[in-house]
ROFIPA-213905 format. One record per residue: residue in three letters; z, y, x of N, C-alpha, C in turn. Coordinates in Angstrom, 3 decimals, always signed. Each point is the difference from the previous one (the first is absolute). Example, Ala and Ser with C-alpha at 12.3 -4.5 7.8 and 13.67 -1.06 7.14 Angstrom:
BEGIN
{rest->ALA&n.Z->+7.800&n.Y->-5.690&n.X->+13.190&ca.Z->+0.000&ca.Y->+1.190&ca.X->-0.890&c.Z->+0.000&c.Y->+1.200&c.X->+0.900} $
{rest->SER&n.Z->-0.720&n.Y->+1.050&n.X->-0.350&ca.Z->+0.060&ca.Y->+1.190&ca.X->+0.820&c.Z->+0.730&c.Y->+1.090&c.X->-0.770} $
This chain:
BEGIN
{rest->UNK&n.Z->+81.644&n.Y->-49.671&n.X->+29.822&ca.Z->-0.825&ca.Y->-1.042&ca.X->-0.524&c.Z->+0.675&c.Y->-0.749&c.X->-1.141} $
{rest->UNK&n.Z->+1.487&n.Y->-0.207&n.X->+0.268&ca.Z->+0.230&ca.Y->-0.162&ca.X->-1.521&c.Z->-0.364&c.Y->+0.633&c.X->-1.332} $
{rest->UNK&n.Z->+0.270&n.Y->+1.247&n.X->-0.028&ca.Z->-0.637&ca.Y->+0.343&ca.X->-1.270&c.Z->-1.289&c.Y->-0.182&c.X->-0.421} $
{rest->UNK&n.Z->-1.061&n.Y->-0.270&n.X->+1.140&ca.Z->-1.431&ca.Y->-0.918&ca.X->-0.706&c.Z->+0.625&c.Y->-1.021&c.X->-0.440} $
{rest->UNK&n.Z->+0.613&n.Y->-1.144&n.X->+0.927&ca.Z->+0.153&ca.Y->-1.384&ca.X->-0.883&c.Z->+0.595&c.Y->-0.149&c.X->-1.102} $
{rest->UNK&n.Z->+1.149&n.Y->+1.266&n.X->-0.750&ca.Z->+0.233&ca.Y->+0.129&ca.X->-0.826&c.Z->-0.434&c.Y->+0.472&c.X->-0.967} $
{rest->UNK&n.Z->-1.028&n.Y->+0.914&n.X->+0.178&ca.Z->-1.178&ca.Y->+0.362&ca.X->-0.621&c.Z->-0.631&c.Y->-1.250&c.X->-0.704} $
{rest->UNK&n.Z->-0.809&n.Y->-0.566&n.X->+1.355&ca.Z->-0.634&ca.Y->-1.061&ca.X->-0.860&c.Z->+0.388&c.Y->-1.265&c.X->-1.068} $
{rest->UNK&n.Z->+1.403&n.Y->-0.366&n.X->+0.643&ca.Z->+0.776&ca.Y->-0.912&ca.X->-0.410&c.Z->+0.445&c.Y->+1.136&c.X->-1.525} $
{rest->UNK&n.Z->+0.411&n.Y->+0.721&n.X->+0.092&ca.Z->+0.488&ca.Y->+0.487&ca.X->-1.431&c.Z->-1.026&c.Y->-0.078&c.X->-1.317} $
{rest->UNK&n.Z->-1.516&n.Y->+0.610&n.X->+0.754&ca.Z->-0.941&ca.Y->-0.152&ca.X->-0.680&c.Z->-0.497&c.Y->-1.023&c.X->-1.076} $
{rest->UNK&n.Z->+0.722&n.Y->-1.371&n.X->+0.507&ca.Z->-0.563&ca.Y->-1.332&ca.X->-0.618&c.Z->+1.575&c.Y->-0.268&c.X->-0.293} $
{rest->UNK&n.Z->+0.753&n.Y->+0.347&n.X->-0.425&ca.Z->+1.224&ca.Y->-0.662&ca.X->-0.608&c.Z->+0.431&c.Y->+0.865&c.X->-1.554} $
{rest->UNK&n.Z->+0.745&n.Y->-0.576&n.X->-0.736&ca.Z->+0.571&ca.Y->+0.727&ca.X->-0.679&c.Z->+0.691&c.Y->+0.908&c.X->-0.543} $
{rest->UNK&n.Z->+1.139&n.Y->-0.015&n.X->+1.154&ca.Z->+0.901&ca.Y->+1.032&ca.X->+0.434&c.Z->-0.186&c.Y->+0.078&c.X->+1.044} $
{rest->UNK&n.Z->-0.318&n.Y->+1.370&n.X->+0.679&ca.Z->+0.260&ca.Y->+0.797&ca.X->+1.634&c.Z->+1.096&c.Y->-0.326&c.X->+0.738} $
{rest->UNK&n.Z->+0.825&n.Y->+0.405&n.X->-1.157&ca.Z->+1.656&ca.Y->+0.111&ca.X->+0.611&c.Z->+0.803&c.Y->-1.017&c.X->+0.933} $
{rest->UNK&n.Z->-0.874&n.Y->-1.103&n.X->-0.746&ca.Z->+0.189&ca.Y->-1.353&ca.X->+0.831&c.Z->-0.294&c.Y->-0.587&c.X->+1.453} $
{rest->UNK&n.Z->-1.078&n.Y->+0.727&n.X->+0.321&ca.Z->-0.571&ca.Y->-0.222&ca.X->+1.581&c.Z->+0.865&c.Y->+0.870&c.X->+0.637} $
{rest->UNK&n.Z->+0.134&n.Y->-1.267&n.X->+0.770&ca.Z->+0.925&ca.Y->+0.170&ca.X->+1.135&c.Z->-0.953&c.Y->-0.415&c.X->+1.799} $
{rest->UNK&n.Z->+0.043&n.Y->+1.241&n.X->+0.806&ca.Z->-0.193&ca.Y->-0.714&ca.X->+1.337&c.Z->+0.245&c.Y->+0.579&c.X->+0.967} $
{rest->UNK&n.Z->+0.297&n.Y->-1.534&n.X->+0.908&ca.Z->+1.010&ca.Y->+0.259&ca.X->+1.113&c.Z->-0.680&c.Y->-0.287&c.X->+1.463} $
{rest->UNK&n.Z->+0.872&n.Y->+0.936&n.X->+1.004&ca.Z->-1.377&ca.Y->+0.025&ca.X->+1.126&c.Z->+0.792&c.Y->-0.500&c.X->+1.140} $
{rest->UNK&n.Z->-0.892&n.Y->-0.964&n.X->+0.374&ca.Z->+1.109&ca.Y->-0.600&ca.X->+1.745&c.Z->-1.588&c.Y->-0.029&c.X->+1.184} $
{rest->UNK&n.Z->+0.459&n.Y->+0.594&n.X->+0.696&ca.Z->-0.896&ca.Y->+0.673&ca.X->+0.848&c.Z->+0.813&c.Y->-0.119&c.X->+1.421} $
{rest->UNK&n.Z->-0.938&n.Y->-0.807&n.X->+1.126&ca.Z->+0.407&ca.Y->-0.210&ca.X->+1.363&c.Z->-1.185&c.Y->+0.510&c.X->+1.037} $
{rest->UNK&n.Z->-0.261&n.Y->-0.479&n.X->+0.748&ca.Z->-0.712&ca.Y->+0.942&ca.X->+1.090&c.Z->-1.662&c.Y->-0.817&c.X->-0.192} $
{rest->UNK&n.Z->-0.320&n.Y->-1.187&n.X->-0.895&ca.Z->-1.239&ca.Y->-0.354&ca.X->-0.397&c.Z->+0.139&c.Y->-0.122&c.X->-1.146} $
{rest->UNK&n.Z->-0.015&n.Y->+0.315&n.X->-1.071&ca.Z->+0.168&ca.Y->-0.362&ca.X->-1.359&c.Z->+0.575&c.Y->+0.518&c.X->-0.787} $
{rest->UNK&n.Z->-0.867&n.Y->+0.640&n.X->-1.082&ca.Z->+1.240&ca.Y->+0.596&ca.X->-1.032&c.Z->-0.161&c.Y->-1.079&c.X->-1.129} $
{rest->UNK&n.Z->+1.357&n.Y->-0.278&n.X->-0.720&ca.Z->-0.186&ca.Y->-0.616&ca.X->-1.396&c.Z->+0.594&c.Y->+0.712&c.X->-0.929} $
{rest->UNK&n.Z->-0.504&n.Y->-0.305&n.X->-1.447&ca.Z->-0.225&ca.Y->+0.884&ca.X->-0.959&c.Z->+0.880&c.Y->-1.509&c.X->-1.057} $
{rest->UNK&n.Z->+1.240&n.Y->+0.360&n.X->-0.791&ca.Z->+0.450&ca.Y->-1.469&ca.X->-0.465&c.Z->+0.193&c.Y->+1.099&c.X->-1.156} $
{rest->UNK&n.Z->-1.281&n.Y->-0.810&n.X->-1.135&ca.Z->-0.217&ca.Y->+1.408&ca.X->-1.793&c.Z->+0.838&c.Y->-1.104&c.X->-0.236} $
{rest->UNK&n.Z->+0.966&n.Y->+0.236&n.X->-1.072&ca.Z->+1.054&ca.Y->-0.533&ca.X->-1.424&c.Z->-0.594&c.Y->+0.317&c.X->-1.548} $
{rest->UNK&n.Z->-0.381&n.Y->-0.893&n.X->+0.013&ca.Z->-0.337&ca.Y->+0.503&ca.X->-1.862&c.Z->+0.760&c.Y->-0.945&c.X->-0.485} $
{rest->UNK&n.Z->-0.273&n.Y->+0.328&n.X->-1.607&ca.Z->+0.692&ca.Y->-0.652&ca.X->-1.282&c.Z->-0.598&c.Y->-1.528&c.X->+0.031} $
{rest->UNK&n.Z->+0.699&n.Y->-1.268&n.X->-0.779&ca.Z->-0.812&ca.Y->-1.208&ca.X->+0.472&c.Z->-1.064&c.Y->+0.304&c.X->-1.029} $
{rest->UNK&n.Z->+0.251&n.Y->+0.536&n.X->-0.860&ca.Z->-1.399&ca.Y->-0.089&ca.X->-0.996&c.Z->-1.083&c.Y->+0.809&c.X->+0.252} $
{rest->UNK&n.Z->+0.207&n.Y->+0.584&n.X->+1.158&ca.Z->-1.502&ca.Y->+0.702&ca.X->+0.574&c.Z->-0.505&c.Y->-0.275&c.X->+1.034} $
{rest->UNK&n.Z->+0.927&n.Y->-0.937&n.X->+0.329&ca.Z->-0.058&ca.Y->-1.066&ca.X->+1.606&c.Z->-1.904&c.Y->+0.109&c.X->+0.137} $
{rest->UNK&n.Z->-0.219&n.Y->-0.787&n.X->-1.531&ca.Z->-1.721&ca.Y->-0.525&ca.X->-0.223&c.Z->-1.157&c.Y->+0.669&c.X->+0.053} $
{rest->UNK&n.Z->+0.703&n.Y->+1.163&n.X->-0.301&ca.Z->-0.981&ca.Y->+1.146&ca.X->-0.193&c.Z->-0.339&c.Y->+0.681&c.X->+1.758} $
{rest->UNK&n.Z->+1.165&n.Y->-0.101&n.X->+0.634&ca.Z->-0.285&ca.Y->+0.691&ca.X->+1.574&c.Z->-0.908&c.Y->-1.361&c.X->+0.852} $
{rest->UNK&n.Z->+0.322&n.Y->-0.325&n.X->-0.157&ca.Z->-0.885&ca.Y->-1.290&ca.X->+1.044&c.Z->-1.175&c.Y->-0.574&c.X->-0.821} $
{rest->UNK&n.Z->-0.430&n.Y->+0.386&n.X->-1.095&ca.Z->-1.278&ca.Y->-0.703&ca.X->-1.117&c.Z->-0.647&c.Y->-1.473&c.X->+0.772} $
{rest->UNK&n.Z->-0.769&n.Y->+0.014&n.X->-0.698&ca.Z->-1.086&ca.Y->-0.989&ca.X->-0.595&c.Z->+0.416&c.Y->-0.372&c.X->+1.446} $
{rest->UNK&n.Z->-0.163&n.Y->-1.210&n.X->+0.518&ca.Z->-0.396&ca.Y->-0.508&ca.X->+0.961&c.Z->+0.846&c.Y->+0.656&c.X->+1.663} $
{rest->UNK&n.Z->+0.599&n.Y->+0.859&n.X->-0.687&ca.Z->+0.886&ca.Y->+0.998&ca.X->+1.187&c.Z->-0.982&c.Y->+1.283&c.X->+0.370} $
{rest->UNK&n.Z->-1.563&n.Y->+0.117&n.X->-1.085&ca.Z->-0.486&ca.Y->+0.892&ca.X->+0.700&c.Z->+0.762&c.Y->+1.626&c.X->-0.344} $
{rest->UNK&n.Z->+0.679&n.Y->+0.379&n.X->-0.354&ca.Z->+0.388&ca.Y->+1.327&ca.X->-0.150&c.Z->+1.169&c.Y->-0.158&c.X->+0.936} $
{rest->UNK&n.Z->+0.566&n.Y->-0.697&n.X->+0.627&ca.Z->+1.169&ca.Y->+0.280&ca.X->+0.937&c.Z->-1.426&c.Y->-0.097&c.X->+1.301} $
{rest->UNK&n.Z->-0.504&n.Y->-0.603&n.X->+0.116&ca.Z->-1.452&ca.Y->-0.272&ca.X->+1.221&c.Z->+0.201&c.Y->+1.710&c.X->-0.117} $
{rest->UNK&n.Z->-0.799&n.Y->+0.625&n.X->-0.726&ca.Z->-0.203&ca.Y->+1.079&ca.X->-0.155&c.Z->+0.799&c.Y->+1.194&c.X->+0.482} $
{rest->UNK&n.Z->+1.334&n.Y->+0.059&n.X->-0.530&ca.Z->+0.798&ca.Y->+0.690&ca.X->+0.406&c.Z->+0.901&c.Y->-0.350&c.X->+1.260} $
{rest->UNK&n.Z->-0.646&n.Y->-1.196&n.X->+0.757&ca.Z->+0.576&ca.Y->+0.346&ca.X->+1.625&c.Z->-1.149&c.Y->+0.430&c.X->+0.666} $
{rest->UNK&n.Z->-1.642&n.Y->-0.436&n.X->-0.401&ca.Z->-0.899&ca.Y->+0.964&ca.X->+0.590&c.Z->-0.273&c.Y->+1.293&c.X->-0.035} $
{rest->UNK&n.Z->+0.773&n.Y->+0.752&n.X->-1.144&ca.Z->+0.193&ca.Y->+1.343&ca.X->-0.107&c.Z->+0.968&c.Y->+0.455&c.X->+1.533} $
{rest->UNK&n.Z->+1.167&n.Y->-0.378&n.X->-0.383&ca.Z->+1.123&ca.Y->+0.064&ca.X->+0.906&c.Z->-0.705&c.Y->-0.064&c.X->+1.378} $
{rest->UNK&n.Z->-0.548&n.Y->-1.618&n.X->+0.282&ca.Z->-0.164&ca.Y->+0.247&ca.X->+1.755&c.Z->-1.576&c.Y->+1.144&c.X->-0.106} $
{rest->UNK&n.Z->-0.786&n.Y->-0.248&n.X->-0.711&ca.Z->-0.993&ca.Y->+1.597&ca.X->+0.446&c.Z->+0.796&c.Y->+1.156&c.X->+0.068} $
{rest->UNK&n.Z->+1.242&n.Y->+0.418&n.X->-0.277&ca.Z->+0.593&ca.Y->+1.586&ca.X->-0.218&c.Z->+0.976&c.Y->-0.060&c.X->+1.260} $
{rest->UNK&n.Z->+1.021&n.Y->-1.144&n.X->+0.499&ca.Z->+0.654&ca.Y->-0.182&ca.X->+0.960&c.Z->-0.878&c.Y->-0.689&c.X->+1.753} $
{rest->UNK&n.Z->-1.491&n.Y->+0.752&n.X->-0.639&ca.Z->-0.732&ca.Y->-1.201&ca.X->+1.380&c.Z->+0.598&c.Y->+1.219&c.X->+0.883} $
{rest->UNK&n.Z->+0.014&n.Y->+1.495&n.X->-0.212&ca.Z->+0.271&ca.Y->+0.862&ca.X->+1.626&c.Z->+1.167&c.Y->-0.371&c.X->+0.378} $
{rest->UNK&n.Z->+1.118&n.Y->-0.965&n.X->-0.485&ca.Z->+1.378&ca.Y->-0.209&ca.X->+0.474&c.Z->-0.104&c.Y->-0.874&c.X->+0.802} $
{rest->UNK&n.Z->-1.533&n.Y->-0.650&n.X->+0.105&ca.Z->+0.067&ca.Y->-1.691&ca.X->+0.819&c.Z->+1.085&c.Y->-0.389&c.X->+0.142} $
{rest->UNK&n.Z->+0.084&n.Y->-0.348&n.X->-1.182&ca.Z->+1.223&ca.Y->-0.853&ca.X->-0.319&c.Z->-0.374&c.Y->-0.886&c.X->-1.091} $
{rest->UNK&n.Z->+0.532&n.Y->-1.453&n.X->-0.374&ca.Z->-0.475&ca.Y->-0.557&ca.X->-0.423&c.Z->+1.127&c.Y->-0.060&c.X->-1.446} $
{rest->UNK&n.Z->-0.737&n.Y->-0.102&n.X->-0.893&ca.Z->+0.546&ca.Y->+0.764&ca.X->-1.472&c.Z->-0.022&c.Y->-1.599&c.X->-1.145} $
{rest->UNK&n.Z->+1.311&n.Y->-0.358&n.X->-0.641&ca.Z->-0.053&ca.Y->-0.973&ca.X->-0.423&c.Z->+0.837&c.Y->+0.478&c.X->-1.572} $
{rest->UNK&n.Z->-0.410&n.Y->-0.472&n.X->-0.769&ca.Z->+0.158&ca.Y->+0.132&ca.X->-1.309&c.Z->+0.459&c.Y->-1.308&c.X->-1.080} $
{rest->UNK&n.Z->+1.566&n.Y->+0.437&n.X->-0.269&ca.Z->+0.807&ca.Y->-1.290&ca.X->-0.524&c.Z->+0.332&c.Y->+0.152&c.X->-1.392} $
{rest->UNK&n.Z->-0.358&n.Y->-0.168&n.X->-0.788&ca.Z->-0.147&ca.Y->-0.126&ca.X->-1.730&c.Z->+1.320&c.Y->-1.106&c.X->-0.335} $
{rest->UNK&n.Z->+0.630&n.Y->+0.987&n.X->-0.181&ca.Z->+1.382&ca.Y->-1.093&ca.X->-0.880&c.Z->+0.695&c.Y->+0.465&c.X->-1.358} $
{rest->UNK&n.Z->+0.910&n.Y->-0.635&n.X->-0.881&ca.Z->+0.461&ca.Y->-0.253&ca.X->-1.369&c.Z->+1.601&c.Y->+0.217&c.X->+0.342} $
């Protein structure tokens, strides 16, 4: 499942090379902690936060057979 979030996250940045993500995963919960550049910080979370909205509802629809609960951390 990383390589979707890197997928998508690469999609809307400038450079690919730059996304970074890291996975900490316990017996309810996986988290997903993306690293981008600060100057594309704006571009992953948009308008109002709706494109980060977006890309954790991607995430938990694709991780729902893990019933596990899937959290998505956007950092610089």
């Amino acid at each position: 499942m990383e390589e979707l979030l890197k997928f998508l996250v690469g999609a809307l940045v400038g450079d690919e090379k730059t996304v970074e993500v890291e996975t900490e995963e316990d017996e309810t919960s996986i988290t997903y902690r993306v690293k981008v550049a600060s100057e594309d910080i704006g571009k992953v979370i948009g308008k109002n936060g709706k494109t980060a909205t977006s890309i954790r509802t991607i995430m938990k629809s694709v991780m729902a057979k893990t019933h596990k609960k899937v959290f998505v951390k956007f950092e610089d």
